[in-house]
MARVOLUM-852462 format. One record per residue (C-alpha): residue number from 1; residue in three letters; x, y, z. Coordinates in steps of 0.5 Angstrom, whole numbers, m for minus. Layout:
<rs>
(r NUM ALA (X Y Z))
...
</rs>
This chain:
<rs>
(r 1 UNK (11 135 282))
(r 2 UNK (8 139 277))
(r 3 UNK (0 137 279))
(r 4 UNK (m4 136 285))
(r 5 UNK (m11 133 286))
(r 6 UNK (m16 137 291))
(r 7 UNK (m23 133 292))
(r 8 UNK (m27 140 295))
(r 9 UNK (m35 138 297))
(r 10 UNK (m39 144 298))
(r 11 UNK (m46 146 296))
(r 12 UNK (m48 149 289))
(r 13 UNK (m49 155 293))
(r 14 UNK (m42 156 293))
(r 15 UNK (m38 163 292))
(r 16 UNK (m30 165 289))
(r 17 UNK (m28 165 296))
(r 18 UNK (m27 157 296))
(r 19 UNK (m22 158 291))
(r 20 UNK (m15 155 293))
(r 21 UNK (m12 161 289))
(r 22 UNK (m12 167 293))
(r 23 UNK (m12 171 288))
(r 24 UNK (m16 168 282))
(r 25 UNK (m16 171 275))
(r 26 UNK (m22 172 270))
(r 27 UNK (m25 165 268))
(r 28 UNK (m22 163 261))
(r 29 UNK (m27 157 260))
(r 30 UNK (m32 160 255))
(r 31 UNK (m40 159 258))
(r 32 UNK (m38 155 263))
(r 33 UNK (m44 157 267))
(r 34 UNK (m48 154 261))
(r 35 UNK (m52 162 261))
(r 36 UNK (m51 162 254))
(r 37 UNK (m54 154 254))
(r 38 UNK (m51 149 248))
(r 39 UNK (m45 155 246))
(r 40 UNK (m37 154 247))
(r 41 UNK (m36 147 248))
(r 42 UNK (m37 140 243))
(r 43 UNK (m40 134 246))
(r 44 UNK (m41 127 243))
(r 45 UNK (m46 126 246))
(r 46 UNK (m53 129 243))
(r 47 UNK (m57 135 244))
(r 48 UNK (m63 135 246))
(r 49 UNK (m69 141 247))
(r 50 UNK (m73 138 251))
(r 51 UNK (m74 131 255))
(r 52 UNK (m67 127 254))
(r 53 UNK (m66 120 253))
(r 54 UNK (m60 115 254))
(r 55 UNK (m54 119 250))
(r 56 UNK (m56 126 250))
(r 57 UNK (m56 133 254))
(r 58 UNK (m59 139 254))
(r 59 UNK (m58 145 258))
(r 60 UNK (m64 148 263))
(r 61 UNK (m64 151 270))
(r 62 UNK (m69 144 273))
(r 63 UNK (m66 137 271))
(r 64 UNK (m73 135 271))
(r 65 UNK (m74 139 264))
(r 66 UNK (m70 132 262))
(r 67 UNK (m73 128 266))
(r 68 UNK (m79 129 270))
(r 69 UNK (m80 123 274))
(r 70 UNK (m72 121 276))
(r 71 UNK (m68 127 275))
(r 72 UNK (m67 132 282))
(r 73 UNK (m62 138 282))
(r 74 UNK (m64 145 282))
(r 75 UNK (m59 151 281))
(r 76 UNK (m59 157 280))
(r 77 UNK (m59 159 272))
(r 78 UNK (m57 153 268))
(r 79 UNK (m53 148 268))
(r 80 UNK (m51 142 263))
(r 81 UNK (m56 136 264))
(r 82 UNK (m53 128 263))
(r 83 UNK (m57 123 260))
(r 84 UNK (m51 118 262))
(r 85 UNK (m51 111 260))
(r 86 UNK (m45 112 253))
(r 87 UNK (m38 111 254))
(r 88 UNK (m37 118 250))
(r 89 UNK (m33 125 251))
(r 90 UNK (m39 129 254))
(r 91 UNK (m36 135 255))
(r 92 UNK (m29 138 251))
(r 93 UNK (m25 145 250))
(r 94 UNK (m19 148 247))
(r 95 UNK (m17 154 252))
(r 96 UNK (m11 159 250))
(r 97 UNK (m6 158 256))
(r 98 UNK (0 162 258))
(r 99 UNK (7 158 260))
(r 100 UNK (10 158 266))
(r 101 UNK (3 160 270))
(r 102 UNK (m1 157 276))
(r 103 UNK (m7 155 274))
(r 104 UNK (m15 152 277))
(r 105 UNK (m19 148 274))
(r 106 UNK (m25 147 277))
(r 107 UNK (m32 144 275))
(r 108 UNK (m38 142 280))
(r 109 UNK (m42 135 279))
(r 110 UNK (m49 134 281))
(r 111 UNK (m52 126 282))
(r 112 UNK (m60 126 278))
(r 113 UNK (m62 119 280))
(r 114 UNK (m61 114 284))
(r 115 UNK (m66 109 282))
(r 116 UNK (m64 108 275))
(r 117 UNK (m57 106 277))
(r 118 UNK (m51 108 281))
(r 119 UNK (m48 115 280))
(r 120 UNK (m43 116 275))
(r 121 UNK (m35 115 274))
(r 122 UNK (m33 120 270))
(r 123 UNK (m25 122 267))
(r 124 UNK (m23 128 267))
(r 125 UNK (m17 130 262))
(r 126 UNK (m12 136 262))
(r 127 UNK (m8 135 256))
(r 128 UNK (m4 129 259))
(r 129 UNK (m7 129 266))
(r 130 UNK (m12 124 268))
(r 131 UNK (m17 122 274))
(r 132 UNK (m22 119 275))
(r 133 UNK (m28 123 280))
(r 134 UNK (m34 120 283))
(r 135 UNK (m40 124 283))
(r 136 UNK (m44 125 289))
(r 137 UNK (m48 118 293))
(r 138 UNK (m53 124 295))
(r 139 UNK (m58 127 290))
(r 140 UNK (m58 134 288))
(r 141 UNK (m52 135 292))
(r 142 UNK (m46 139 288))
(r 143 UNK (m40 137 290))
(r 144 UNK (m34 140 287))
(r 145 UNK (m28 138 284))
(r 146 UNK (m22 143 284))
(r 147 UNK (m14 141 280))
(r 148 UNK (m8 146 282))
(r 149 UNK (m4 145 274))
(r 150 UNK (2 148 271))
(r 151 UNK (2 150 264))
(r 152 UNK (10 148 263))
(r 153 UNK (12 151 256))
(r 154 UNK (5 149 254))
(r 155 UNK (0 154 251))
(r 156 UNK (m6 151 251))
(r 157 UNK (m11 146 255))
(r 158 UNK (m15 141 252))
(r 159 UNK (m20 140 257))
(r 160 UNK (m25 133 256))
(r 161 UNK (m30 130 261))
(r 162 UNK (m32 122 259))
(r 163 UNK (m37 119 262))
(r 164 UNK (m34 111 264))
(r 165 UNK (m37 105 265))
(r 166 UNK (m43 107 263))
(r 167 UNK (m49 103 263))
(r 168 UNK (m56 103 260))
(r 169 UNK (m59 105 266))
(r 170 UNK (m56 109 271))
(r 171 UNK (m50 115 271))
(r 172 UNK (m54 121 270))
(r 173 UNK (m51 127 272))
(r 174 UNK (m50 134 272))
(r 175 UNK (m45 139 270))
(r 176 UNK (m44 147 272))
(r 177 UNK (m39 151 273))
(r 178 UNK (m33 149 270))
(r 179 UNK (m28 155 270))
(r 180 UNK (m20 156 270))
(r 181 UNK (m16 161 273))
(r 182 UNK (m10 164 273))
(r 183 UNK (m8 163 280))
(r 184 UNK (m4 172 280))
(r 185 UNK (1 173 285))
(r 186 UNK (0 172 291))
(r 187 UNK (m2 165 289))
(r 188 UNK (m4 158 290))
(r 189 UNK (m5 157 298))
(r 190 UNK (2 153 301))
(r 191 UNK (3 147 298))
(r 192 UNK (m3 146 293))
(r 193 UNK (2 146 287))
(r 194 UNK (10 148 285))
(r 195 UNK (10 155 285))
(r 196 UNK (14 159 280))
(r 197 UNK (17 166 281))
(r 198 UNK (13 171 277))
(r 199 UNK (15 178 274))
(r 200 UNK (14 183 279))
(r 201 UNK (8 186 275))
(r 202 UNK (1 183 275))
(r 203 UNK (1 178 268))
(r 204 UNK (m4 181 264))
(r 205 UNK (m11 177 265))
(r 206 UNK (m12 172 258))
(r 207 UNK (m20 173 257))
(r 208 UNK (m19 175 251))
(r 209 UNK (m13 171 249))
(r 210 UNK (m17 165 251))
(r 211 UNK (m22 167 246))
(r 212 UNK (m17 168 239))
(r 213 UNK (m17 161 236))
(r 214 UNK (m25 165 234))
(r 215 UNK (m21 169 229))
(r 216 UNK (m20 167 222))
(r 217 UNK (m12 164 220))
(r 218 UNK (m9 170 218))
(r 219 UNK (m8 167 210))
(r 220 UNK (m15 167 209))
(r 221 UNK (m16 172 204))
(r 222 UNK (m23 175 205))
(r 223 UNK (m29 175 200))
(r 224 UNK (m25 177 193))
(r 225 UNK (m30 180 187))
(r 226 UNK (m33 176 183))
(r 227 UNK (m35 171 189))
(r 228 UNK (m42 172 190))
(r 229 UNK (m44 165 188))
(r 230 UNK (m49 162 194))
(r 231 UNK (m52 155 196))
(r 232 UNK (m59 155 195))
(r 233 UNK (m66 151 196))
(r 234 UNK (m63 150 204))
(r 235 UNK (m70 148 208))
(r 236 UNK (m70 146 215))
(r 237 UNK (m65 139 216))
(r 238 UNK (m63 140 209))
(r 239 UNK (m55 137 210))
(r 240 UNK (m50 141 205))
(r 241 UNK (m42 137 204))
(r 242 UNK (m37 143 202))
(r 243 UNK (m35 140 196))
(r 244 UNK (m27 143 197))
(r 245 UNK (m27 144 204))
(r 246 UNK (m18 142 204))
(r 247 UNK (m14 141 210))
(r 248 UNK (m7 138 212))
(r 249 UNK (m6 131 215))
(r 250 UNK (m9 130 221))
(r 251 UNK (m8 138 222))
(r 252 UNK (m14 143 223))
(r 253 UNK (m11 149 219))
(r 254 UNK (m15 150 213))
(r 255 UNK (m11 151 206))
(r 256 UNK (m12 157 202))
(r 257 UNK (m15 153 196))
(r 258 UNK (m21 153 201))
(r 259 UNK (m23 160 200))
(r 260 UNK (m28 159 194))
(r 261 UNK (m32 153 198))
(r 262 UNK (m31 158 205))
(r 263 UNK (m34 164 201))
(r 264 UNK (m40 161 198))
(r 265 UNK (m43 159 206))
(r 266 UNK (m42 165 208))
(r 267 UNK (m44 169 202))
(r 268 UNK (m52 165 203))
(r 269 UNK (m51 166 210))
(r 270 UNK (m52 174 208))
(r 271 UNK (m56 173 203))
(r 272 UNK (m61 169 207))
(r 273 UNK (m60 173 215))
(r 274 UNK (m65 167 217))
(r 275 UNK (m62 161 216))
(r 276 UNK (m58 158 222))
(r 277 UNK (m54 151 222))
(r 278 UNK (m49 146 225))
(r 279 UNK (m43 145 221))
(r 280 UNK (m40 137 222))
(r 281 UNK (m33 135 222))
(r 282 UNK (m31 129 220))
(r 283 UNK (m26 123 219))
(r 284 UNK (m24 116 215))
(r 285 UNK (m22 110 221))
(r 286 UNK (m16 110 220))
(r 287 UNK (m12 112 227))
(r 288 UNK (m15 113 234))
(r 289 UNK (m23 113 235))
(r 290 UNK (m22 119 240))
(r 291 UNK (m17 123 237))
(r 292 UNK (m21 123 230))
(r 293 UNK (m27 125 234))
(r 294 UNK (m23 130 236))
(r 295 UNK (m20 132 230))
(r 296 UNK (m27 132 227))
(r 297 UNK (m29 137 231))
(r 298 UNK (m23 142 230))
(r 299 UNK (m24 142 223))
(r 300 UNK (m32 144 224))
(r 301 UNK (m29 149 230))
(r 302 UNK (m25 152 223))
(r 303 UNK (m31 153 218))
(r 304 UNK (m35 156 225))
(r 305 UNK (m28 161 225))
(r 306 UNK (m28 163 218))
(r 307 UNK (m36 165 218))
(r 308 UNK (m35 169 225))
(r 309 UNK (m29 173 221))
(r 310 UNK (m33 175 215))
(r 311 UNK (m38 177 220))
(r 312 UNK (m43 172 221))
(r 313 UNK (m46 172 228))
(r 314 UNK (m44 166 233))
(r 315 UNK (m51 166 235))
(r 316 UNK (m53 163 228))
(r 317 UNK (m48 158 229))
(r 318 UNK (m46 151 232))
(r 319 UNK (m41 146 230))
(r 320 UNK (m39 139 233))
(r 321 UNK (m35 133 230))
(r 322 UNK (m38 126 230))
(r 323 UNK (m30 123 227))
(r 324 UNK (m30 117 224))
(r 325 UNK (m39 114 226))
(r 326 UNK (m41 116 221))
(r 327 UNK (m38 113 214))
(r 328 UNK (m41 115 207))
(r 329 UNK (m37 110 203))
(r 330 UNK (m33 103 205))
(r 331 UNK (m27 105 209))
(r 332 UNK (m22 100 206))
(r 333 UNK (m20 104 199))
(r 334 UNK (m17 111 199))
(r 335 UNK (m23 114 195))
(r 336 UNK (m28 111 201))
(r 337 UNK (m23 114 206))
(r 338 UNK (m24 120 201))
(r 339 UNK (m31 122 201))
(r 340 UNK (m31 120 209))
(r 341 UNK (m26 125 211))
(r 342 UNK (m31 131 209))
(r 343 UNK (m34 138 213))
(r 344 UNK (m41 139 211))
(r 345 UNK (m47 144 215))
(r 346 UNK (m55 142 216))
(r 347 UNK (m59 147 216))
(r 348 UNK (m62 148 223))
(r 349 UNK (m68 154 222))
(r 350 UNK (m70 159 218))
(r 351 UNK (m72 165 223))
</rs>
């Protein structure tokens, strides 16, 4: 067998030396501390800033920041804060893999109440792997999760964490933690996993791999002369459709005919250094709700890409995908599915 579920409880306070590889590499999920709050990850469910409601997040050090009257769990930073109750994916991310590796995934779930209703059933996927994990029946109590998994021929993890059975009251939670490590030589503890024969050499560690798909597609030809022309009267909340953004079916990859309408956002992002926005993928019904949902979110992450090439600093950006949820037009023609399948941005502040 190439996989194998390991259920570990241990406090928040918990260090490396629980790890079941003996000699863990550098964590390759990016904020998977939440230090660098709402950054890194996409979710369906909706941020908020300040208290929550039923179907939204935020990312504070106290979960009563949330919910001041039901929700209990302290950490030691921040920490990824569940108001629960929708079937929806809550957190997701694509993370650059070696093959024939030994990996550890690894999260933390906490409990906030138990008034409101149970605690929550989450699912937890690793590009085909699924499992279902309950989380704690005690309040603010950490408990850890950990899955010994080989990347095969595979070079890329899609990690998703989907609240299941969801109800209007209840399955709150919290997340913290999340990482995955390359198990180095020396390994994973006797009879965790399938082992491999690694090279004699250390592998290299893959941080910075891990962080590539933030680099723009090699076609992409930057800012020719004479492209200067921008987007103008941008308030705060104001939503821009990006006219000619052009991708292949079901692919993420932008075309080169994108160029003009990528340059002109980045153009009024210099122009204007004040502007941060949220860039939004999304897609006609056609096909699967879940993997247009995570299409929808490529293609936003790819625009995110572009910008961050041409020198736009990642702190101004954010981007999500909302699928097919939100249709401009009647799904039952092509030209409805048309207009639906766009990517637009919403300018968030002006500071």
């Amino acid at each position: 067998m190439q996989v194998l579920w390991l259920l570990v409880g241990v406090l928040f306070m918990s260090t490396p030396a629980f790890s079941q590889c003996e000699y863990p590499g550098d964590n390759l999920v990016l904020n998977g501390s939440f230090e660098l709050g709402y950054y890194g990850f996409a979710s369906e469910y909706v941020y908020s800033s300040s208290r929550t409601r039923q179907g939204n997040f935020t990312v504070h050090y106290s979960a009563a920041f949330a919910n001041p009257m039901n929700f209990h769990a302290e950490g030691d930073g921040n920490f990824m804060i569940v108001d629960g109750g929708k079937d929806w994916v809550v957190w997701e991310q694509a993370i650059a893999v070696l093959p024939d590796r030994n990996y550890e995934f690894s999260l933390q779930v906490a409990t906030l109440d138990m008034l409101l209703g149970p605690p929550a059933t989450l699912t937890l996927i690793l590009n085909q792997n699924i499992e279902t994990l309950k989380a704690p029946m005690d309040i603010d109590r950490w408990q850890t999760y950990r899955f010994a998994w080989f990347s095969g021929k595979q070079t890329e993890l899609f990690v998703q964490i989907e609240c299941g059975k969801a109800q209007f009251q209840g399955h709150d939670f919290a997340l913290d933690n999340v990482t995955l490590t390359e198990c180095l030589p020396g390994g994973l503890q006797k009879g965790t996993a399938e082992l491999v024969e690694h090279p004699p050499h250390t592998p290299p560690r893959i941080k910075k791999k891990a962080l590539k798909e933030r680099e723009p597609e090699p076609f992409i030809k930057r800012n020719p002369p004479g492209t200067m022309e921008t987007f103008e009267k941008l308030e705060v909340g104001t939503t821009v459709i990006l006219e000619n953004i052009f991708f292949d079916q079901s692919r993420a990859d932008l075309r080169e005919a994108s160029l003009t309408e990528l340059n002109k956002l980045a153009n009024t992002l210099k122009k204007y250094p004040e502007l941060r926005i949220a860039i939004i993928g999304h897609t006609d019904n056609v096909g699967h709700a879940l993997l247009n949902w995570r299409l929808s979110v490529k293609r936003a992450q790819a625009v995110m890409n572009f910008l961050i090439g041409e020198g736009i600093s990642r702190t101004r950006l954010k981007y999500k995908g909302m699928g097919d949820r939100m249709p401009l037009a009647d799904n039952d023609t092509e030209t409805g599915r048309k207009q639906n399948r766009r990517v637009e941005f919403k300018v968030e502040a002006r500071n």
